[in-house]
C-alpha positions in Angstrom: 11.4 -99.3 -18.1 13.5 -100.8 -21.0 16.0 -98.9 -22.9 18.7 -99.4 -25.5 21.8 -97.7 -26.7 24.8 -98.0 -28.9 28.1 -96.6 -29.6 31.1 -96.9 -32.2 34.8 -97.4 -30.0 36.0 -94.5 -28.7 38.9 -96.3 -27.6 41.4 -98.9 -28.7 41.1 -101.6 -26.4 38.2 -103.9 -27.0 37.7 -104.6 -23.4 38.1 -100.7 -22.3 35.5 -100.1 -25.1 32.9 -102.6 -23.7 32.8 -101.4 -20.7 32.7 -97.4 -22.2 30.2 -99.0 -23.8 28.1 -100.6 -21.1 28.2 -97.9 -19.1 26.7 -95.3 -21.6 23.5 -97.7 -22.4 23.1 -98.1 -18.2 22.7 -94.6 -18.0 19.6 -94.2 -19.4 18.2 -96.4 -16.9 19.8 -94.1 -13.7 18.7 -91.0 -15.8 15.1 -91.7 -14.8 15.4 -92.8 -11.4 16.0 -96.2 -12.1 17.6 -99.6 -11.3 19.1 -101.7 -14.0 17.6 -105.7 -13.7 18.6 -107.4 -16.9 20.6 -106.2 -19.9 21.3 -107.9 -23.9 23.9 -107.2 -25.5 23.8 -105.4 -28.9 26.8 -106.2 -31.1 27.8 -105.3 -35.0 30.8 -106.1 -35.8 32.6 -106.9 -39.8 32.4 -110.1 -41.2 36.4 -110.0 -41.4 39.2 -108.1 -39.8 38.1 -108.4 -36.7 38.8 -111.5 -34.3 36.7 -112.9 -32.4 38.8 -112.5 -29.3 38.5 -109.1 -29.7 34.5 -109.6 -29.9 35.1 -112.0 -26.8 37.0 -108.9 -24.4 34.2 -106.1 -25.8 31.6 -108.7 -24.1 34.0 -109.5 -21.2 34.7 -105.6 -20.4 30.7 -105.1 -21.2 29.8 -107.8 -18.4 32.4 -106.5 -16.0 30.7 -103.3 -15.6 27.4 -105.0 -15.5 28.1 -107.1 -12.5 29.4 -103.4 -10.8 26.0 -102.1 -11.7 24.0 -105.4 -10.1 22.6 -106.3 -13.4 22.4 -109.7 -15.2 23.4 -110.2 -18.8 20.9 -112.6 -20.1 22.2 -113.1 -23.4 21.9 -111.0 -26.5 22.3 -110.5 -30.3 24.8 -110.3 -33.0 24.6 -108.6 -37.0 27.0 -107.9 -39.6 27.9 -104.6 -40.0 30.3 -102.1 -41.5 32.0 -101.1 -38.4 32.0 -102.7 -35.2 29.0 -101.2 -32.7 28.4 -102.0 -29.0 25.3 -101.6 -26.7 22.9 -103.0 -24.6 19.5 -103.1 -24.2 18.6 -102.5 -20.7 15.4 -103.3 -18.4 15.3 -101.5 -15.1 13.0 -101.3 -12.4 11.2 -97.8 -11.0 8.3 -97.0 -9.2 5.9 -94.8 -11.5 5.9 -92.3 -8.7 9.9 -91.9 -9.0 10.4 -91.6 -12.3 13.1 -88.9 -12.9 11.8 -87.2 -15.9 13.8 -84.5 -17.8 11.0 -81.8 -18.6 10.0 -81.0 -14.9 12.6 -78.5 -13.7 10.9 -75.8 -11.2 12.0 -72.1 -11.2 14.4 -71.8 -8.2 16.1 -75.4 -8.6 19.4 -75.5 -8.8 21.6 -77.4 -11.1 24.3 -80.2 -10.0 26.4 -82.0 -12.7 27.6 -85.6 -11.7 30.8 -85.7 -14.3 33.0 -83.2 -15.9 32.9 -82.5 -19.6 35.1 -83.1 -22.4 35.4 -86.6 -23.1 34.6 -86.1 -26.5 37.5 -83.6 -27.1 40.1 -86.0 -25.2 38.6 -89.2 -27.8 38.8 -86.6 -30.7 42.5 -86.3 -29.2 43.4 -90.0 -28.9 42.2 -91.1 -32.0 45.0 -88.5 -33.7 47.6 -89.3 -30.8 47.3 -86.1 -29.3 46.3 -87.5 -25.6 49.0 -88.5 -23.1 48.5 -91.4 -19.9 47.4 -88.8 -17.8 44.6 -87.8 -20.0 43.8 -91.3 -21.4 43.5 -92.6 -17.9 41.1 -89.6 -16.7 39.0 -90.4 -20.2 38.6 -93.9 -19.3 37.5 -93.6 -15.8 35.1 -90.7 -17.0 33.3 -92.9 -19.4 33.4 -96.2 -17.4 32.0 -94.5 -14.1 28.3 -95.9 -13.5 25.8 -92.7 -13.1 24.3 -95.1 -9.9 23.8 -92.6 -8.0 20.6 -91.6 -10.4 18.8 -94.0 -8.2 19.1 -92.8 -5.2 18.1 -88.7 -6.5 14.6 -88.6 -6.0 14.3 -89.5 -2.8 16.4 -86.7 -2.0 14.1 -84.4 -3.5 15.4 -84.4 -7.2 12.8 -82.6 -9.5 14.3 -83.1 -12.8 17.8 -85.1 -14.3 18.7 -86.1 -17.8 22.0 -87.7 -19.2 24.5 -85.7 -21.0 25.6 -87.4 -23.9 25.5 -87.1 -27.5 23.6 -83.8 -28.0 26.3 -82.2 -25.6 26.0 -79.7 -22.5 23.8 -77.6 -24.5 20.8 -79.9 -26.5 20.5 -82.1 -23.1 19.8 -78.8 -21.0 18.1 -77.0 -23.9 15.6 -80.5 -23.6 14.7 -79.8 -19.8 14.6 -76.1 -20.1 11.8 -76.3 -23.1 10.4 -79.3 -21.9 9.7 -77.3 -18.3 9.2 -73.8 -19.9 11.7 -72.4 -17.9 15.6 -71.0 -18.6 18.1 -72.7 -17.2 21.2 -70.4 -16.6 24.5 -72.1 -16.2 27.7 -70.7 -15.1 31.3 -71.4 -17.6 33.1 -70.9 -14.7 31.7 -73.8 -12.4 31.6 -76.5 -15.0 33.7 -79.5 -14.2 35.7 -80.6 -16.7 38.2 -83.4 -18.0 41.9 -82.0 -18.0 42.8 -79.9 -21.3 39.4 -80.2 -22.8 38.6 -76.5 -23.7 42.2 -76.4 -24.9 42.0 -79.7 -27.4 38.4 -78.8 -28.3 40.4 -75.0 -29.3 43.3 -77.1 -31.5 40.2 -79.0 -33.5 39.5 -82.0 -31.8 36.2 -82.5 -32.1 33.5 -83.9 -34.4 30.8 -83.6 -36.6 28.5 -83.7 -33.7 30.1 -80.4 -32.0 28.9 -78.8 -34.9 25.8 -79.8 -36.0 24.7 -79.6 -32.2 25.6 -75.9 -32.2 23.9 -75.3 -35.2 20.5 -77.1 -33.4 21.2 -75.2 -30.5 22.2 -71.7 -31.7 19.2 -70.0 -31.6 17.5 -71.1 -28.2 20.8 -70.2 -26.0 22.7 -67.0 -25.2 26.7 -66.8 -24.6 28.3 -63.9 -22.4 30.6 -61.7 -24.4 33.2 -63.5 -21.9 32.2 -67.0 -23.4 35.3 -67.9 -25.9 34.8 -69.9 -28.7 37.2 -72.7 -27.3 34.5 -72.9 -24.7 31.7 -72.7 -26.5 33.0 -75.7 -28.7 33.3 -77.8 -25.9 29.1 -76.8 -24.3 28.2 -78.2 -27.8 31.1 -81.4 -27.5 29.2 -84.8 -27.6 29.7 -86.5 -24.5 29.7 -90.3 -24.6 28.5 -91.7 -20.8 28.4 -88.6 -19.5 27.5 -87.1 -16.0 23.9 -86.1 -15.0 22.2 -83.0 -15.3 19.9 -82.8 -12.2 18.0 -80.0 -10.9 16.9 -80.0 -7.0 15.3 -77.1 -4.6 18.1 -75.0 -3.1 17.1 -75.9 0.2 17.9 -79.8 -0.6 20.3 -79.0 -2.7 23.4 -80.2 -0.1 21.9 -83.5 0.5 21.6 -84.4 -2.8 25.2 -83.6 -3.7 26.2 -85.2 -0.8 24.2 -89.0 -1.6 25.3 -88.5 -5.3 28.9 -88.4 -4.2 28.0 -91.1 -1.8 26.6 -93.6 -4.7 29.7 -93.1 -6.9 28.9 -89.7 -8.9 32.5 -88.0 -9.2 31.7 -84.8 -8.5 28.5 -83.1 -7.5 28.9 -79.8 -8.4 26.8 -76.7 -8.3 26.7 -75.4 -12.5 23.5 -73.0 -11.9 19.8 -72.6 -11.6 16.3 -72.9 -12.6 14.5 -69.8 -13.5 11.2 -68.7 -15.1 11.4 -67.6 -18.9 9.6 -64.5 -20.0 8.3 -65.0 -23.8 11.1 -64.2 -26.5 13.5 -65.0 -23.8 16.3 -67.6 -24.3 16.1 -71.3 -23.0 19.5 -71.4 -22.1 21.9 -69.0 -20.6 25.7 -69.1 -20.6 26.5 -65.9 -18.7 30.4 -65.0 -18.6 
């Protein structure tokens, strides 16, 4: 498999940034089951005002969480752009029979989710200097945790998984749900999430992307009356490296939590199930 993915910084510090960075484009490899071999790097960066230290530490923290991941750089590419942007492309390694695919959910899976939510609300936050150390530091380790533990799902009886990132909570799940024909039903009140993120996504911080997801979204998914608009901003929150979405029989359902915590995940949490959809139903279900 070969994949490649990009970002703008999220934070300040280039070397924090490239490994944000490098662990967002990895995912898609763990995502589907898979091992990451080789990666490139992908960098766009100004012709001035930024120098080339700074370009040197984005590579540096980039290669750091490559090494962590077992995964050679061989090399890469560089363009002049408006704004700096950071990525790899990434070739990994899957049997075809493994492949984790996100459009093959079975009614009576259950849903697990591999990080908590909100790290678009907390970088919303920092960038206006609305996030203190304690939240910074849970930010960072959010988005520079490897989603490793992706390889190791289907053998433990993982029937579907995607990566929750840009098109939030809600267009990742709304993906596997259509792509399965089935509703997927997820529970407010189990989500993980990243400390004061329903409050900072209720004060504004959030982004053109919480929006226009909710406006994709908005007609394939149903909120509870109990469902408050802080949350609700927060389901539709771009999430960038976020956890996994990964649905697995209820009988094999403990395992898997169990090796995902095992291979790194930092939570493995139960958010809800897998059920058949009767026509004109909703995809997705937010009861609450």
């Amino acid at each position: 498999m070969a994949t490649a993915d990009f970002i703008t910084p999220v934070v300040d510090d280039p070397r924090t940034f490239g490994r944000v960075a490098a662990a967002n484009s990895l995912s898609d490899v763990y995502a589907m089951g898979g091992v990451p071999l080789v990666a490139l790097n992908l960098l766009g960066y100004p012709p001035a005002g930024v120098p080339n230290a700074a370009l040197g530490e984005i590579l540096a923290g980039a290669g750091e969480v490559c090494r962590e991941a077992g995964c050679a750089v061989g090399g890469g590419h560089t363009v002049r752009d408006d704004e700096v942007k950071f990525g790899l492309s990434v070739t990994g390694l899957v049997h075809p029979d493994r492949i984790l695919r996100n459009c093959t959910a079975r009614p009576g899976d259950r849903l697990i989710l591999t990080k908590p939510l909100g790290t678009g609300a907390l970088a919303a936050a920092l960038k206006k200097g609305r996030l203190d150390e304690a939240g910074y530091a849970a930010l960072v380790g959010c988005m520079t945790a490897l989603n490793r533990c992706g390889a190791v799902l289907w053998e433990h009886g993982a029937s579907a998984a995607t990566d929750i990132t840009g098109f939030g909570l809600t267009g990742h799940a709304l993906e596997m749900a259509a792509g399965s024909g089935v509703q997927l039903v997820i529970d407010p009140a189990r989500l993980p999430l990243l400390p004061g993120a329903v409050r900072l996504c209720g004060e504004g911080f959030t982004c053109g992307g919480t929006r226009s997801n909710a406006a994709f979204t908005g007609g394939s998914v149903r909120y509870g009356e109990g469902v408050e608009e802080d949350l609700r901003g927060l389901l539709n929150d771009p999430q960038t490296s976020g956890g996994l979405l990964v649905a697995v029989p209820a009988g094999r359902m403990a395992g898997l939590a169990a090796a995902a915590l095992a291979h790194g995940a930092l939570c493995a949490v139960e958010v809800g199930e897998v059920r058949a959809c009767a026509p004109g139903e909703p995809r997705l279900v937010f009861p609450g």
